[in-house]
N, C-alpha and C positions, 0 to 999 in steps of 0.2 A: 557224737561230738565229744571231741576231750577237752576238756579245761584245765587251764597253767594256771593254778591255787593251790595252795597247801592250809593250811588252816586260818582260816577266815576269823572264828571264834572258837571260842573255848570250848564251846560244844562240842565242836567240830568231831568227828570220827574217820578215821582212816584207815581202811583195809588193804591188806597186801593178800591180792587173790590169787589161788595157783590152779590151774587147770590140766589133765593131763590121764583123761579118762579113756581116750581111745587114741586118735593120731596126729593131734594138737599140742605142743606144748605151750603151756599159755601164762602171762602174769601180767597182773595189773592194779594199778592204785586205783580205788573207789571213794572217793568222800561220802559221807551222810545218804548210803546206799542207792543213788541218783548222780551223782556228779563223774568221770572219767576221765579222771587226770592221765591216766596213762594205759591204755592195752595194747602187749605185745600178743602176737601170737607167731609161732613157727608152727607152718605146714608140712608137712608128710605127704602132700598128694600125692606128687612127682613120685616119690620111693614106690609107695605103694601101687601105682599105677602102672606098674610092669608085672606084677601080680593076679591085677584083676580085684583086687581088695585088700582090706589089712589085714600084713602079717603080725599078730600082738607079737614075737620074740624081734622082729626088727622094729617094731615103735616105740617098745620099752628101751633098746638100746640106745636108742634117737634121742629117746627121753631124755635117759641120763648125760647123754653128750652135751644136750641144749638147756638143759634147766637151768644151771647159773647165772648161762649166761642171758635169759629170757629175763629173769628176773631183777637181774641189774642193769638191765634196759629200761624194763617198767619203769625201778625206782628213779633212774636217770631222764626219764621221758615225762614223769610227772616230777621233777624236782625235788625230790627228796630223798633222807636216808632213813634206814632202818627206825632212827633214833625216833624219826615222827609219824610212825604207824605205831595204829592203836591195839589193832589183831591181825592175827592170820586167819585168813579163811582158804578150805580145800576142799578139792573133789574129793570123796571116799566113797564113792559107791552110784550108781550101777556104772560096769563099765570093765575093760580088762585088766584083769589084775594085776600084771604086770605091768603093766602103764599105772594106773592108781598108785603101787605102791611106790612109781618114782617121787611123782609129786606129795605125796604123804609122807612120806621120809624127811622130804627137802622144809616142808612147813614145820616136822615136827623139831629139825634142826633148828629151826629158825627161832620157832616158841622156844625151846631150854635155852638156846643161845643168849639171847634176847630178853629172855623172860616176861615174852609177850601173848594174851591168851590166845589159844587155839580153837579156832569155828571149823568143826567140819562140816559137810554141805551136800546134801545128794544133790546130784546132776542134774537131775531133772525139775527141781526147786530152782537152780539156777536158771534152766530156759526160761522159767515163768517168769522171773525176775527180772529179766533182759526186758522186758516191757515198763519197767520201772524206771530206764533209764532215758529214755526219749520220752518220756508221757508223763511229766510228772504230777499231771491230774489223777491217774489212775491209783484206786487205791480197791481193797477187796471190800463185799467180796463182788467177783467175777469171775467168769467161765474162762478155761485156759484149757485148748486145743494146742497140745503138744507131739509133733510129729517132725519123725528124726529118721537115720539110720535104724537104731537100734529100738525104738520107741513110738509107739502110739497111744495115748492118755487120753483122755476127756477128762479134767480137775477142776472141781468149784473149789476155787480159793477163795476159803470162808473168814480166812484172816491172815495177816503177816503169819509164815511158816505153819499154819495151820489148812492141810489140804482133805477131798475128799474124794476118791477115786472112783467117776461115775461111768467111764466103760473104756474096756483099753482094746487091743487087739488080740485076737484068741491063735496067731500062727503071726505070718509073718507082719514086721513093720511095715509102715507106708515106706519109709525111704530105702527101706529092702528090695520091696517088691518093684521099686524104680531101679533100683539097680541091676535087679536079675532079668527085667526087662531090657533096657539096655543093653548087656549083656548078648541076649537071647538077638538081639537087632542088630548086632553089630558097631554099637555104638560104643564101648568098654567103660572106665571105671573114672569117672565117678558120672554114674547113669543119673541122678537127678537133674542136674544144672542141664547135660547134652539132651537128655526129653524134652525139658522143659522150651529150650530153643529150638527142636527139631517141629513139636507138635505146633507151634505157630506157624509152620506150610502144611499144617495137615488138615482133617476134615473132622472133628470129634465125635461128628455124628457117623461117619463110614463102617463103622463096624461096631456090633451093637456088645460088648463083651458086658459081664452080669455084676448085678451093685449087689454085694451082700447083705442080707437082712439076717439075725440069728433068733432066732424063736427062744421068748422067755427071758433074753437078756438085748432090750432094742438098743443101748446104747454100746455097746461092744462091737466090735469091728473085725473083719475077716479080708483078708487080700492076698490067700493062696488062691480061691477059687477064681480071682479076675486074673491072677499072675500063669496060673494054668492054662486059663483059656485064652491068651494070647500065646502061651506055647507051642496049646493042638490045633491055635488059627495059624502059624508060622509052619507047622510039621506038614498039615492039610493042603497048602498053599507047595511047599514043595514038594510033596506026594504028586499034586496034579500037572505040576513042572508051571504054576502059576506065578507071574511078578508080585513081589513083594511091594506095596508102598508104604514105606518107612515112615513117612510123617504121618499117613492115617493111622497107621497101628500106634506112633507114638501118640499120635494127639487123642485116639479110643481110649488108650488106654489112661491116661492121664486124665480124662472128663471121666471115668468110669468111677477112679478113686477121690477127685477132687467132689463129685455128687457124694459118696457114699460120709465125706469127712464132713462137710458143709451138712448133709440135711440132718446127721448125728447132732451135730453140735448146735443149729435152731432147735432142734425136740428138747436136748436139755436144757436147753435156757427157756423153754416153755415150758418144759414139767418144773421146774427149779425157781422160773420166777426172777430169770438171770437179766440185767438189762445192759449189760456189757459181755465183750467176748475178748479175748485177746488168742493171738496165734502165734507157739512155741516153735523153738526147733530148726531142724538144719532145712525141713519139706516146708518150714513156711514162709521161704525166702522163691519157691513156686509161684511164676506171676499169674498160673491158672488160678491156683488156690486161693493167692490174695485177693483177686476180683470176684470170685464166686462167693467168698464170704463176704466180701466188703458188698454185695449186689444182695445178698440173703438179709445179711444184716440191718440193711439201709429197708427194705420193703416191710421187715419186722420191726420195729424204731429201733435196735440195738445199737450201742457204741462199740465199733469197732478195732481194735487196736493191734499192732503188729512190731516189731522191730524189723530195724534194718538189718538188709543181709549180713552185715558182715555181725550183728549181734543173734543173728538166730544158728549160723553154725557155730562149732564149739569154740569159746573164747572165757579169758577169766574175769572179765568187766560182769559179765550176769553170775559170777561165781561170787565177788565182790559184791554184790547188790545182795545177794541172797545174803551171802553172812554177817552183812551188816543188819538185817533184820534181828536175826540168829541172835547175834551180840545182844543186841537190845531185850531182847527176850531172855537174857541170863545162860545163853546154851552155852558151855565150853565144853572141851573137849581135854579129856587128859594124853600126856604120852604115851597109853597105850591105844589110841585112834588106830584101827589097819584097816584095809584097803577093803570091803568090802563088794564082790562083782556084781550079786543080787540082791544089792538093796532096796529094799523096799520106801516108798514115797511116805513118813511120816513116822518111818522107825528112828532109834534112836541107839 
């Protein structure tokens, strides 16, 4: 939801958010880290989709072509000018670094310019965020299942910008492992959304592919072992000059990793003592995902919480939420901010 307001009260705070960590250019005004006066965002799909995936040397160049003019959209689409933001906030890390350091550059211009403070923001602070902006009951702490392209977390978020990292992915992400599925079916790039539609004519139960468990660390996640064995069911299958059905192997494959995310994330909120759950990220806009957690959820009394799709893939409205927290919290950021690929959740 976006809102046409600019400052209401004195209090008021306004964030000019920039986005721009992999093939999204993005910006947007945030009021009082809840509000959405304005998110732009420019896609990359189309480019990259003759590819097969992101090229980082053509998203950076995209980057720099569309950033301006992303950003004077924002301001124009929430009514206002520079003169009435209060900070900047930016992606700096994880994410490719030549994408990063478009939108880090363009904020850090903006701070000297302007002489407005500078929040930088990791990325995946921001998905969690996105939850703040539709829900504005939700506050921490609660359990934040973030899952993306490049990302698989399990986060008790124990307080505004204060997270704790209770088990991520040991190979590949969830929204990898959809991808290179897709892929492997025929279905090309961008594999999550086309799964996700194809496995609703399929059978989830038709082929039994395996949920990972890892010995000694239960909340950590594995999805080369399931992304394999739909491989050697695909090589197997034409080895014996067998038909393929497309929906069963997508809709298997898709209950294999939506079980393995869901019964992760009830154990930590029962070892943890968690009675909310929120779900991150570009894989949590999957309408398998969202009912198998909203069905776990609901049988354990847990409150469930999710954003809309268009705020779980990448955008700078949950970039703006996060670093209006930030702000508040005293964090600023000097002009030598750079672009960080492996940042870490809680580094500084």
């Amino acid at each position: 939801m976006v809102l046409k307001k600019q400052h209401d009260h004195p209090e008021d705070i306004l964030i000019l958010a920039i986005e721009s960590s992999c093939d999204e250019t993005a910006a947007a005004v945030v009021r009082n880290g809840r509000d959405v006066l304005s998110n732009v965002i420019s896609s990359q799909i189309e480019l990259h989709k003759l590819y097969g995936g992101v090229v980082p040397e053509i998203a950076s160049r995209k980057h720099v072509e569309k950033i301006n003019q992303v950003i004077q959209q924002a301001l124009a689409d929430a009514d206002v000018t520079l003169d009435d933001v209060d900070a900047v906030g930016v992606t700096y890390g994880p994410g490719l670094v030549g994408a990063l350091l478009v939108g880090v550059a363009e904020a850090k211009a903006i701070s000297y310019a302007r002489n407005l403070p500078l929040v930088g923001v990791h990325h995946i602070e921001g998905h969690i965020s996105a939850n703040y902006i539709e829900n504005k009951s939700l506050e921490p702490p609660f359990l934040s299942m973030v899952v993306s392209g490049g990302h698989t977390h399990l986060v008790l978020v124990e307080d505004y910008g204060k997270y704790q990292i209770l088990g991520r992915t040991r190979d590949d992400a969830a929204g990898e492992a959809f991808d290179k599925v897709a892929r492997a079916i025929g279905l090309g790039y961008p594999g999550g959304p086309k799964i996700d539609k194809l496995a609703k004519e399929g059978n989830p139960q038709a082929i039994a592919f395996p949920r990972a468990h890892i010995d000694g660390a239960p909340l950590d996640f594995s999805f080369s072992g399931v992304k394999s064995a739909v491989l050697n069911y695909l090589n197997g299958c034409r080895m014996k000059g067998e038909e393929v059905d497309r929906a069963d192997v997508a809709a298997s494959f898709q209950a294999a990793v939506v079980d393995s995310i869901v019964d992760h994330t009830i154990q930590a909120a029962k070892m943890y003592h968690i009675d909310k759950v929120a779900l991150a990220g570009g894989v949590a806009s999957n309408s398998a995902l969202r009912e198998g957690m909203r069905k776990a959820c609901e049988v354990e009394g847990i409150e469930f919480y999710h954003p809309s799709p268009i705020l779980c893939t990448d955008n700078a409205a949950m970039i703006g939420a996060a670093a209006y927290y930030e702000y508040k919290a005293g964090t600023r950021h000097g002009l030598d901010l750079n672009a960080i690929p492996n940042l870490k959740i809680g580094e500084r």
